[in-house]
N, C-alpha and C positions, 0 to 999 in steps of 0.2 A: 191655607194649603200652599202646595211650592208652585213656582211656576212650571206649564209644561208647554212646547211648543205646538202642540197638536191643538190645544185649546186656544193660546194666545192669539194664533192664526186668524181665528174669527173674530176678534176683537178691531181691527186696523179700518181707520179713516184718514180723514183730512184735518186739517189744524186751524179753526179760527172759533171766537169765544166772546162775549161779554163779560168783563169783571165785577165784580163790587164786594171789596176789601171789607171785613167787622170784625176791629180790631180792639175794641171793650174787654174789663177785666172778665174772667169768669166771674158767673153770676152765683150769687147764695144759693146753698143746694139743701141749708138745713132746714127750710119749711118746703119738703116735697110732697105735702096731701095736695098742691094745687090738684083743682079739678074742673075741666070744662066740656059738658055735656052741650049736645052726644057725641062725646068724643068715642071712637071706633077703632078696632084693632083687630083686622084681617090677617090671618096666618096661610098665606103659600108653599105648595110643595114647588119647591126650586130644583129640586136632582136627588139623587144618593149616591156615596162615593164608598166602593167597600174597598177595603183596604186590607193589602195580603202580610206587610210586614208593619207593624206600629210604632218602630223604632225613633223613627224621626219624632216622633212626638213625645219624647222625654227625653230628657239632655243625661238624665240619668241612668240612663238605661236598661232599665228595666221593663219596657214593653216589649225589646227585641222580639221576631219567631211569633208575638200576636197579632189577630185579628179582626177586625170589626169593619159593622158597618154603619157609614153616619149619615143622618138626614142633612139634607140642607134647604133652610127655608129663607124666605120674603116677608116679610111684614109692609101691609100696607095700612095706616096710620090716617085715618078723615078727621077732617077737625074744622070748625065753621068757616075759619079763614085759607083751608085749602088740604089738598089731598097729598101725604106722606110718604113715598117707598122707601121702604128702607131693604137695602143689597138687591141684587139683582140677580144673584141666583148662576148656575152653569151656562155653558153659551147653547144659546136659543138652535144652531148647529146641531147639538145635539138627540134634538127631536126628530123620532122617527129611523133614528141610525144606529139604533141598538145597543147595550153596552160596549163604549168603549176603552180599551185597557192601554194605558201607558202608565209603566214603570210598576208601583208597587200600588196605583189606583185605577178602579175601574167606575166608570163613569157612564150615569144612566140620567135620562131627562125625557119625563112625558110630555109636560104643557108647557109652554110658556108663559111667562108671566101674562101677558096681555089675551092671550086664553083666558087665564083665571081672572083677571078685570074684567072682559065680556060677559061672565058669566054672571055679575052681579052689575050689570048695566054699564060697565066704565068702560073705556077707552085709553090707550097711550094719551092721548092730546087733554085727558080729563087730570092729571099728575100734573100737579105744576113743582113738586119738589121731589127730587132724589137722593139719598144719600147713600154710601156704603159706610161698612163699620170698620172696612180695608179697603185694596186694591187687590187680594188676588185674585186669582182668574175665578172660584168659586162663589165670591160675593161681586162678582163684578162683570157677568159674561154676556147680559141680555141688555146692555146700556145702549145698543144700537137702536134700541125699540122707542127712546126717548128723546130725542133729537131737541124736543120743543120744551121741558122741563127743566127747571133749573137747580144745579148739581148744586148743593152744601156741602163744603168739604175744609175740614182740618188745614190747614198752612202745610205744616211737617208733611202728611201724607200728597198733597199736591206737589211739594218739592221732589218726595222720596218719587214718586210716579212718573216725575220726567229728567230725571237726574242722569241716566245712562239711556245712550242708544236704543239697547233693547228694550226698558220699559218705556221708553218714547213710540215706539213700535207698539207695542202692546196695549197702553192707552192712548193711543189715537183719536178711537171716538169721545172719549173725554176731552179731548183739548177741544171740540168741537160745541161744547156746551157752552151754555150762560153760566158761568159761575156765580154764588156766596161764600166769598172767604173769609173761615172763624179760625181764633187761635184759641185752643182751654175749651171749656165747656161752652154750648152754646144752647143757648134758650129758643128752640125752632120757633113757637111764635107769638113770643114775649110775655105767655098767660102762665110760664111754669110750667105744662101741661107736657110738654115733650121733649125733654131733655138730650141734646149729643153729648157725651164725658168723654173727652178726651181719656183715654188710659192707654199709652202707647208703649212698646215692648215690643209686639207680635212683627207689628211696621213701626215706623216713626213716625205716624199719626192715627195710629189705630181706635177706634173710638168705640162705645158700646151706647146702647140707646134704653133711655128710661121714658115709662110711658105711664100716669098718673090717667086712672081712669074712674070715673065715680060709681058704678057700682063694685068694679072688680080690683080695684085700689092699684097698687104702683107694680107696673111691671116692668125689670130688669133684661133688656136684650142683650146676652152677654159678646157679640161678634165672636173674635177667636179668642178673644184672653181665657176660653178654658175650650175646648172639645170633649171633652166625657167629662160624667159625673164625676170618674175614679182622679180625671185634670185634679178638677176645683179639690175632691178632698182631699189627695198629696200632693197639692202646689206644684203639677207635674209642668213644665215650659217642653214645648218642640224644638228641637236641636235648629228649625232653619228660624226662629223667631229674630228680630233684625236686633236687640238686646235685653239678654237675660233678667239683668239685676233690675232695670227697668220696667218690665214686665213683673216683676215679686213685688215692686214699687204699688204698680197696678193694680194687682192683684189685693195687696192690702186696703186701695185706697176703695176698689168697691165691696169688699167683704166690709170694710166699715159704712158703707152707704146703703149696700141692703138692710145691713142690721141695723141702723138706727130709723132708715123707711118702714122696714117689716115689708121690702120690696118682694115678690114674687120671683124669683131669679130662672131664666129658660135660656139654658144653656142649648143656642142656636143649631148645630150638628148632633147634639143628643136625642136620640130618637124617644129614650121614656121621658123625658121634660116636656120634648114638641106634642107627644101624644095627649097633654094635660089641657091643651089648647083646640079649642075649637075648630075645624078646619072649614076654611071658604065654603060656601058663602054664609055659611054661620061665623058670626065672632063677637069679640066682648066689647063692653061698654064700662 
């Protein structure tokens, strides 16, 4: 989603960070049945953003004058050697303060993420990793809540996040984390079992998350490289994505990864794919 400054606003801290650079080739993605049980995959209501013109979301223009409305989720990701968030959902601000509307989105948020941890016994300080699959404000708003986990993040989207003034502003509370910095794909933790893919276009280091799980087999989180169904089946790109041709690049490279996985693909902001999915504190194995 674009940036807005109503939202950005509650994102702002201080600047200081632990590094640790992993800078390895991508790793082989053609045996993805890895599986490590009880590996777990938690699906969070993060916001809903309806939207009154659809325009930006096709470079083509052909959505002009529509309207929808998109879920937005969290995935939280257990696995022997430690607990997974993936995106962080609308800013936590927004709880309690009703829909609010800037520009051509309106924006609504009940729980928090860390609500929905408590409610299956976790806590903030129980995460020891985070990731987003972006930086905009939609996958990226409740990072305040994790102070003590340590952020996984793409090279490119770490660059692109503090490259200008304003998005220095914006992610703040990120420079304040413990970094893991990967470049390509990265193997969360090292069994196959949770894959980050780099596939960038949306940002320039936009990633999606594949999740190998042994009863319910390989599931695809697709971040923004698609928003609706109607994205993925006319290779529809968003007018603000940071480049096009790289993004169709993307686009190809996981249309050929789901099909040769037989991955599950859940297209993040689509509310009929999300609705497939179990919702907290029910979830798959």
């Amino acid at each position: 989603m674009i940036r807005y400054l109503m939202v950005a606003s509650l994102l702002l801290g201080g600047c200081s960070s632990e590094e640790q650079t992993i800078s390895a080739p991508a790793p082989d993605l053609s045996d993805s049945s890895t599986t490590v049980s009880p590996l777990s995959l938690y699906t969070f209501d993060c916001g809903s953003i309806v939207v009154s013109d659809l325009d930006v979301f096709s470079s083509a223009g052909d959505y002009a004058g529509q309207t929808d409305t998109l879920t937005n989720t969290c995935y939280l990701i257990r696995h022997p050697q430690g607990d997974l968030l993936w995106d962080l959902g609308l800013p936590q601000g927004l709880v309690g303060a009703g829909p609010q509307t800037e520009g051509v989105f309106t924006l609504t948020l009940k729980k928090t993420i860390t609500e929905q941890l408590a409610e299956i016994g976790l806590s903030a300080q129980d995460i020891e990793f985070i990731a987003i699959s972006h930086s905009h404000f939609d996958h990226s708003g409740q990072v305040a809540m994790f102070p003590d986990s340590q952020w996984l993040v793409n090279k490119d989207e770490l660059e692109y996040m503090f490259s200008t003034d304003a998005n220095k502003i914006q992610n703040a509370r990120f420079a304040e984390l413990s970094k893991s910095i990967h470049s390509g794909n990265h193997d969360v933790f090292g069994d196959g079992s949770v894959m980050i893919l780099a596939l960038p276009g949306h940002t320039p280091g936009h990633s999606a998350l594949q999740v190998n799980l042994a009863e319910s087999g390989s599931i695809l989180l697709t971040g923004d490289l698609y928003h609706r169904s109607e994205s993925r089946e006319l290779k529809r790109v968003p007018r603000f994505n940071s480049d096009e041709a790289q993004t169709r690049e993307s686009m190809e490279i996981f249309e050929t990864l789901a099909r040769e996985s037989g991955a599950r693909v859940i297209i993040q902001h689509e509310p009929l794919d999300v609705a497939t999915l179990p919702k907290s504190p029910a979830f798959l194995q």
